[in-house]
Each structure stands twice: as structure tokens, then as C-alpha cells.
ZALO-421561 format. One record per residue: z, x, y negated of N, C-alpha, C in turn; residue in one letter. Coordinates in pm, whole numbers, plus 32768, in hexadecimal, padded with zeros to 4 digits. Each point is the difference from the previous one (the first is absolute). Layout:
ZXYZXYZXYA ...
END
This chain:
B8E44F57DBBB7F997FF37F99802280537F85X 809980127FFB7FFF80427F5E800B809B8031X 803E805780797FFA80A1801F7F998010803DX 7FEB80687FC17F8180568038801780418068X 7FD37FDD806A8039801B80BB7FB180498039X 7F827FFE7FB37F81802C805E7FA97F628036X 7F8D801E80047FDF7F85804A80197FFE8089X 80088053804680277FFC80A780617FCA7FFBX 808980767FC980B37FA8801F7FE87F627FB6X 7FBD7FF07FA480107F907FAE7FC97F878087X 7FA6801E80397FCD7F9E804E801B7FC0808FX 803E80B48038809F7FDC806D806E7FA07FC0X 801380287FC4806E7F847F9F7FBA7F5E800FX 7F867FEE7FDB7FC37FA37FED800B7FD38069X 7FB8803880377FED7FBF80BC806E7FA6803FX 808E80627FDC80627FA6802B804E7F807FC7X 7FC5801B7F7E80667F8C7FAC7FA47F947FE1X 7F78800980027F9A7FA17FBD80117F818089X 80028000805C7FE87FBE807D80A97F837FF3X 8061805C7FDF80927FC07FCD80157F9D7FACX 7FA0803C7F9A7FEE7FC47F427FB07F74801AX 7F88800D80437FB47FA58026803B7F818055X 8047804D805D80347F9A803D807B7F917FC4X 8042804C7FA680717FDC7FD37F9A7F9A7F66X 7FB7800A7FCC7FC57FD97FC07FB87F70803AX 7FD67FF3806F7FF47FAF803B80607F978023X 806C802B801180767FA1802B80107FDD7F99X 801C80407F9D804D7FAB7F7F8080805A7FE4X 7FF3807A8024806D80427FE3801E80587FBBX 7F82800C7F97800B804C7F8A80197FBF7F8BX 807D80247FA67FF97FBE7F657FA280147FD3X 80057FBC7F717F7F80097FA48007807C7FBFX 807880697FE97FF8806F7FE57FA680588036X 802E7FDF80BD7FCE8067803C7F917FE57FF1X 7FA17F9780087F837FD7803B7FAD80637F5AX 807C7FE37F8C7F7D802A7F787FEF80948026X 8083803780398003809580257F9D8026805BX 7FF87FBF806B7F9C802A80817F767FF37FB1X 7FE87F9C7FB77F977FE07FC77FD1806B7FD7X 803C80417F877FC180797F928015806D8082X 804F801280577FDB808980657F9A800B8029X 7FD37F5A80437F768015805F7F7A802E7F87X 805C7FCC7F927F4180037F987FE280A17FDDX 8079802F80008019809C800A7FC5804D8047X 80367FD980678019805180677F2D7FAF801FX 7FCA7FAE7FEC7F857FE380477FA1804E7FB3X 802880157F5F7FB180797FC0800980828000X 805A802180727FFA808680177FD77FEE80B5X 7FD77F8E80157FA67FE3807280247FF78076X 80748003801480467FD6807D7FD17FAE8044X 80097FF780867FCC7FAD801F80497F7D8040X 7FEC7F7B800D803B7F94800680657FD87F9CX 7FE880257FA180227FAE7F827FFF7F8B7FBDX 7F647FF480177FBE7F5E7FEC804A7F958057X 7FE9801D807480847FC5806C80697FDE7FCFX 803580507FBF807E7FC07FFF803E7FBF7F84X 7F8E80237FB37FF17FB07F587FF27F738020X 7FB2801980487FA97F40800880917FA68035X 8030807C807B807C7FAA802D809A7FF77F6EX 7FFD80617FE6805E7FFB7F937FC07F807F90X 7FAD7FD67FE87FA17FA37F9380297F8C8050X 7FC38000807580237F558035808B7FE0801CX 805D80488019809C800A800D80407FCB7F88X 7FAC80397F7280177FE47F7E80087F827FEDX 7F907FCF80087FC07F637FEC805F7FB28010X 800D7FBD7F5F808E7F83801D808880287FFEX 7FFD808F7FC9809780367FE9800280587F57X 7F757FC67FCE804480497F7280577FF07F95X 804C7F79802180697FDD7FA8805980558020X 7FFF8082806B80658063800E7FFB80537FC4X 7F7E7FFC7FE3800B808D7FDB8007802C7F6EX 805080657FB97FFF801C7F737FAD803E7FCFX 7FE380107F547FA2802F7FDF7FEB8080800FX 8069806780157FA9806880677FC180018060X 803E7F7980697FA8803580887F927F977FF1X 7FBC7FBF7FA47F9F7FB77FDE7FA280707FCDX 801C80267F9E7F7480767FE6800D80908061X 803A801880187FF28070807A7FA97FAA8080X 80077F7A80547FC97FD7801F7F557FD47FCCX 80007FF37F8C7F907FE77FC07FB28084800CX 803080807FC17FD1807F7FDF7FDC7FFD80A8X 80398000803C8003801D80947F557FAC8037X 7FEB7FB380077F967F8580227FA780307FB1X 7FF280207F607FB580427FEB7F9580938031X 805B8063801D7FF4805380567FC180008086X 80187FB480597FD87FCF805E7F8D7FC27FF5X 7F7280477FC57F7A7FC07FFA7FCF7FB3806DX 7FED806080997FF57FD48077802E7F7F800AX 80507FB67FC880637F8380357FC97F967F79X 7FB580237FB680087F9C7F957FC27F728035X 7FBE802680777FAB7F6A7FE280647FD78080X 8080801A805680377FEC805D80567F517FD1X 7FCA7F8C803D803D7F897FDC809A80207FEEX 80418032804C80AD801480117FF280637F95X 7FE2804E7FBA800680347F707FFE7FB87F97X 7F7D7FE280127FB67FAC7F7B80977F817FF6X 80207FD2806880707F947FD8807480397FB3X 804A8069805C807A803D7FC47FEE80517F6EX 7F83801C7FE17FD27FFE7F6F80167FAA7FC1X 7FAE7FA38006800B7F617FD580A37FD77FD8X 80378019802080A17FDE80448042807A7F8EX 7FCC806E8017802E802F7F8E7FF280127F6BX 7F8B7FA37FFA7FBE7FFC7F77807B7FA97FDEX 80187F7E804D80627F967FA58092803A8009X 800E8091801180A0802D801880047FFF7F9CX 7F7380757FD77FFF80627F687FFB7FA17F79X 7FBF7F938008804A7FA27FAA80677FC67FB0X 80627FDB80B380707FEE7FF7806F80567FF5X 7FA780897FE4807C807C7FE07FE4804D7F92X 7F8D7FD97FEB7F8F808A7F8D80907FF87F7BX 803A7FA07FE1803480197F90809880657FDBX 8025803C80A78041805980187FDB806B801BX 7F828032801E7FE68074804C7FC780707F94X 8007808580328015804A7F837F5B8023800EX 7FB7806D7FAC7F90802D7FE67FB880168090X 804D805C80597F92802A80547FFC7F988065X 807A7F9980047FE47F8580587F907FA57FFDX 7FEF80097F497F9D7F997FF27F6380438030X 7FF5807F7FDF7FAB807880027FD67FE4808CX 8037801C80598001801280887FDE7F768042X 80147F787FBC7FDD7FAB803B7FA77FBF7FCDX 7FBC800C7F697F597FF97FFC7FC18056801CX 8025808C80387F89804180497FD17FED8078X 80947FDB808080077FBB805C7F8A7FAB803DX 801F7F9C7F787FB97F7B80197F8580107FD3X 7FD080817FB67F7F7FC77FC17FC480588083X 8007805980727FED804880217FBD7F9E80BCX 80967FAA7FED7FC27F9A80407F907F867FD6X 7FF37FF47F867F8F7FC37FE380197F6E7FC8X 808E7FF47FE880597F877FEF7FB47FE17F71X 7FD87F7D80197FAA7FC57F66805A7FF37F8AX 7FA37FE77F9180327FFC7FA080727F497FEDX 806680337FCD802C7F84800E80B9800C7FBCX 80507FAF800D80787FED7FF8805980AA7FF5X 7FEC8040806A802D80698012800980617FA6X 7F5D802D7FCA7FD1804D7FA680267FE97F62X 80267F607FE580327FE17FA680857FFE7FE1X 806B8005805C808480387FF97FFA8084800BX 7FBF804180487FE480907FD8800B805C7FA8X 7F737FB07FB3800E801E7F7C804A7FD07F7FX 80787FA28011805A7FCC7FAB804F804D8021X 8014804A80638085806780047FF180837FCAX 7F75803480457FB780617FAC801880117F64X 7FAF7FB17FC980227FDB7F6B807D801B7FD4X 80817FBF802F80697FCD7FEF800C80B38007X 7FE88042808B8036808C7FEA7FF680727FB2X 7F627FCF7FC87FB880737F9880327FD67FA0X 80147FAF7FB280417FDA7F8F806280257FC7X 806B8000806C80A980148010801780928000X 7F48804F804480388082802B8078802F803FX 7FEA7FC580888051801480598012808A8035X 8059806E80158016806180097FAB803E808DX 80017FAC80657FBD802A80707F6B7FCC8028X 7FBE7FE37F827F837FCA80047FB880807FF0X 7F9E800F80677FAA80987FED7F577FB58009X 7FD8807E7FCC7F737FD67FEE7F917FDD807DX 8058803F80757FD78002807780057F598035X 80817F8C7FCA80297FB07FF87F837FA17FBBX 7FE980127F877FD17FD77FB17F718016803FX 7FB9805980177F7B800580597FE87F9E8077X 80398000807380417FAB80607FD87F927FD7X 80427FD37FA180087F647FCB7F547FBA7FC9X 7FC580637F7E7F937FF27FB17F9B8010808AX 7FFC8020807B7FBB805B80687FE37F568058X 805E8003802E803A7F6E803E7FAA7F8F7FB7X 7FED7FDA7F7C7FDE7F917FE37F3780088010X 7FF080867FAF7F75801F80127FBD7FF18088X 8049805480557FFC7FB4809B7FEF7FB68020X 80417F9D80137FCE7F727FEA7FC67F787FC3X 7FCD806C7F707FD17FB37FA380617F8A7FECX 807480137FE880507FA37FC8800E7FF07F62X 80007FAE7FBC7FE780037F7C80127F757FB4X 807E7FD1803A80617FA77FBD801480397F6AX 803E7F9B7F92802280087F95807D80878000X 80837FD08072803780737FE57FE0806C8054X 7FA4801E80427FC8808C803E7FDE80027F76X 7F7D7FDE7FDC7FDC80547F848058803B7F7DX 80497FA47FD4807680247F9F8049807C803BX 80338000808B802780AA80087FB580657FEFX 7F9B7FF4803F7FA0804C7FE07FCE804C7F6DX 7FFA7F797F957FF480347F808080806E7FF7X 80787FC08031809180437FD2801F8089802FX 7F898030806D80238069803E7F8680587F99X 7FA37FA47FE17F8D80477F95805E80387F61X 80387FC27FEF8055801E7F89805880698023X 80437FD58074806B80A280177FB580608000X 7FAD801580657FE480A37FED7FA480207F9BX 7FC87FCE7FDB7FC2803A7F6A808580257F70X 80687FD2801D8073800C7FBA802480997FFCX 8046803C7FA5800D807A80237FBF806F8047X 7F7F801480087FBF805E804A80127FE680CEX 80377F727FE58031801A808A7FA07FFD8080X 7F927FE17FC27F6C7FFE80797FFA808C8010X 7FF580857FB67FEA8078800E808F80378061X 80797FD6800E8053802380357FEC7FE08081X 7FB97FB580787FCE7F99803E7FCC808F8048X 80287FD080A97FAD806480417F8F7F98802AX 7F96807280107F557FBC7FF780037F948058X 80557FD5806B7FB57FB5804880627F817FE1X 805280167FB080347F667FC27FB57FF37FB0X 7FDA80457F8C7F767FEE7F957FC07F998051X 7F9A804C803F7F9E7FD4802C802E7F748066X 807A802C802A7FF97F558073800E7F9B7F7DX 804880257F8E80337F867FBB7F747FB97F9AX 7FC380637FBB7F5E7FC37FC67F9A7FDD806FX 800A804B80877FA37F92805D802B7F72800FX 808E800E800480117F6880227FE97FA67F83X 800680457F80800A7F9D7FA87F6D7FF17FF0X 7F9E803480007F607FEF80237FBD7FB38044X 80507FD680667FEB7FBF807B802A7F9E7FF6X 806A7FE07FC8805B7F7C7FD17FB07FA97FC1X 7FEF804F7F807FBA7FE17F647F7A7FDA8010X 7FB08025802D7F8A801680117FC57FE58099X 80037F7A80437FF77FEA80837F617FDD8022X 7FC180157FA97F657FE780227FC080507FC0X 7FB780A1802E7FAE804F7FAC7FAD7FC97F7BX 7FB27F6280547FB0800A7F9A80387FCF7F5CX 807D7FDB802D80087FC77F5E809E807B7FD6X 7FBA805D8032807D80737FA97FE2804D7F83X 807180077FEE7FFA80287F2C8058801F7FFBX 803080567F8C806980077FC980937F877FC5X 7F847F8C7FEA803A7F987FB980607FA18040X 7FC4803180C780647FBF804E808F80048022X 801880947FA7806F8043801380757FB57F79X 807280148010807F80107FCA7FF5807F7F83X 802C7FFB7FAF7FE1809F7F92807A804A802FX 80747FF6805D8033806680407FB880068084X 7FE37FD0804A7FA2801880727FA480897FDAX 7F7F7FC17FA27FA9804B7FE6802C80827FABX 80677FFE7FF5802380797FCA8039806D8068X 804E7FCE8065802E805C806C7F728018804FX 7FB07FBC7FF07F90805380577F94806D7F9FX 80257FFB7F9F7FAB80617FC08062805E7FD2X 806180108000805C8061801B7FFE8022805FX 80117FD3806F7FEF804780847F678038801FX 7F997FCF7FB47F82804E8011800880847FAEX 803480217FA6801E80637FAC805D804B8021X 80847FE780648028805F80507FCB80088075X 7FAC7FD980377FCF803A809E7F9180847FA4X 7F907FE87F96800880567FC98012807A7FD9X 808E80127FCB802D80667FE0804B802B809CX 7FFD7FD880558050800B80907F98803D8075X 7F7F800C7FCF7F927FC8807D802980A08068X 8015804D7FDB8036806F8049808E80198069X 800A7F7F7FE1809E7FF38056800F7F808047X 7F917FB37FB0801C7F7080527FB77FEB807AX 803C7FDE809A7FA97FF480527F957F9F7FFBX 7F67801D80397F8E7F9E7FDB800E7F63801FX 807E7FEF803C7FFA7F4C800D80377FCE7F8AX 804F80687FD0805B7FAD7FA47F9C80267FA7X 7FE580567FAE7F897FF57FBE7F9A7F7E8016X 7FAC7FE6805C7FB27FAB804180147FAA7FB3X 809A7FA2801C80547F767FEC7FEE7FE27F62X 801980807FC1801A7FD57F587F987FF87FFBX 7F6B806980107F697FB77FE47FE67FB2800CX 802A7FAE80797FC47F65802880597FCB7FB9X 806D7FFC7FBC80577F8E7FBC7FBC803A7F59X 7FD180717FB77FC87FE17F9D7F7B7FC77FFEX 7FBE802380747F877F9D7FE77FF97F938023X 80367FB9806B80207F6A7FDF80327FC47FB1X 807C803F7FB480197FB97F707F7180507F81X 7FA2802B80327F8280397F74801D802B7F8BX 808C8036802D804180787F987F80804F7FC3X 800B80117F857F8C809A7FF18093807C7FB2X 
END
């Protein structure tokens, strides 16, 4: 999944080891390492379309089930990121559980795991469709906890992920929203929204639009946070001055997030 082999050699390879993996996955003879490892290969390796991938996810997922007290907070969000990925499989019962299963890892680990762990495992989950609830709210207490502290390996790509995740699922607990304001305050700080490649811009004011503002008809300005509503009219004023460079979705995203908040 990680060298570039060609898809032919890549899939001779496949042929012989996937039938092994599966089986050994079945018995019970993969750690929880291997299983987070096999996991993120197949989600890989299934978006560059291989074939029988799904196969052997579903089997790597139900193998999972009932063994995540093994696993650490790396191989918890690499598993998560992984399930995410794997659209085909979302509505698969033996998924949807070992999801489930990993929502209460990330809980019981969120307060160790660094930026892109947390990153990687509300995109995961929102991707699977995992409701708003418990999860999203340790989430975002770590979140917080990280933007605050300015944690050295917190990237904006991180920070998108996260604000992306809650809008998704229309989650919108007390502390979802409080990060949210907190991520509205950072980048309006220092010019740092203009430093922002377009499609964090734009992922981070859609989500806060979407958050803020969950029923067209009663949207305003007034529903917003005054750092909220300020990162989106900054970001309407750089797509703007950008419209020659920015591709038309990301463009698109900031229009619909200034006119649902009725910016003028």
C-alpha cells in the first residue's frame, strides 16, 4: 500500500497475501497492531481500487470486535481513519460495531493522543456517520486543549478535519461549539486565515455555517459568535481577491457560508 509497484505487480502481490491475511484474521491470529495496519492498507490500497479489499476489511473489522482495549492510540485512529475511508463498508453491521467500539477507545485515550490522532479519528467517525454524542465532546476538549497550548504539530489540515467532522454531523454540544469559537479566534489572529490554503479556508467557515446556523430559515448574522462571523467575512474577502486561483468548489463553499451567515 505505501510503494508504488504499478497496479499489476501491486496486485500479484495481493493475490497472494490477501487470501493468508484473511485467513489468519479469522483465526485470531493477528495483533491489534497488525489488524490497525492491515486495516489502513486495505482502505488504501481499496482507493486505488484493488480489488477484494472490502473483503478483507469487513474481515479485519469483525476480527477487531472486542479487542480494543489492545489497541493504542495510534492503532485506534489509523483504524478509525481507515473505516472512514472505506465508504463501501459504512453501513456493513461488523463495521458499524468495531466503530462503535472505537468511539469508546478514543475516549478512553483522546487525552494522550497527539493532533493528527485526534484529526484522523473525528474524520473517521464523522465519515461513518457516528452521531453526535460523547465522542465529539472529548474530541473537542482535546482539540481546544491543543489550540490553546499551540501544540507544535497541530496543522491546519488537523484543525479542518476536526471543525469538518462536527458540521457533518451536526454535532453541536456546548463544547463542540466553544472550539469552534476558539478555532474562530485563531485564525483571524495574525493574518492567519490569509496564510490558509483555500480549501482549509473554505472547509473551516463551511463548517462553522453549518454548525451555527442549522436551519436556513432563521439565519443571520446574529446567530453567529463575533469571531465566527468574522472568519467568514474574511474569508469572503479573500476568495475575492483569490477568485483567479481558487478552484470553483472552494470558491462555491465560502459563498454558501457568507450567505447563510447574511454577511453583506
Amino acid at each position: 500500500a505505501t510503494l508504488d509497484l504499478g497496479a499489476d505487480q501491486s496486485q500479484v502481490i495481493l493475490d497472494v497475501l490477501c487470501p493468508i491475511l484473511q485467513a489468519k484474521a479469522c483465526t485470531g491470529e493477528l495483533s491489534a497492531f497488525d489488524l490497525a495496519q492491515s486495516l489502513w492498507a486495505a482502505a488504501k490500497l481499496e482507493s486505488a481500487h484493488h480489488r477484494d479489499m472490502c473483503s478483507i476489511a469487513v474481515a479485519l473489522a469483525k476480527a477487531a470486535q472486542g479487542r480494543t482495549s489492545e489497541f493504542n492510540p495510534h492503532s485506534i485512529s489509523v483504524s478509525m481513519w481507515a473505516l472512514g475511508m472505506l465508504e463501501a463498508l459504512h453501513d456493513v453491521p461488523d463495521v458499524q460495531s468495531f466503530a462503535q467500539e472505537l468511539t469508546a477507545a478514543v475516549i478512553a485515550h483522546a487525552d494522550t493522543m497527539n493532533p493528527q490522532m485526534i484529526s484522523n479519528c473525528a474524520w473517521g467517525a464523522a465519515r461513518m456517520g457516528l452521531p453526535p454524542g460523547a465522542f465529539y465532546d472529548k474530541v473537542a476538549a482535546k482539540a481546544t486543549v491543543q489550540l490553546l497550548q499551540k501544540t507544535p504539530s497541530l496543522t491546519d489540515q488537523h484543525v479542518c478535519n476536526v471543525v469538518w467532522a462536527y458540521a457533518k454531523v451536526e454535532a453541536r454540544s456546548e463544547g463542540v461549539l466553544k472550539h469552534m469559537v476558539a478555532v474562530g479566534e485563531d485564525v483571524c489572529r495574525d493574518r492567519k486565515l490569509a496564510a490558509m490554503q483555500s480549501h482549509h479556508v473554505a472547509g473551516i467557515v463551511w463548517s462553522f455555517a453549518r454548525a451555527f446556523i442549522p436551519d436556513q430559515e432563521s439565519a443571520g448574522p446574529e446567530m453567529l459568535p463575533r469571531p465566527v462571523q468574522t472568519a467568514i467575512a474574511l474569508s469572503g474577502a479573500l476568495a475575492r481577491q483569490e477568485l483567479s486561483t481558487w478552484e470553483p468548489r472552494m470558491l462555491a463553499w465560502v459563498m454558501w457560508s457568507v450567505a447563510r451567515a447574511s454577511l453583506r
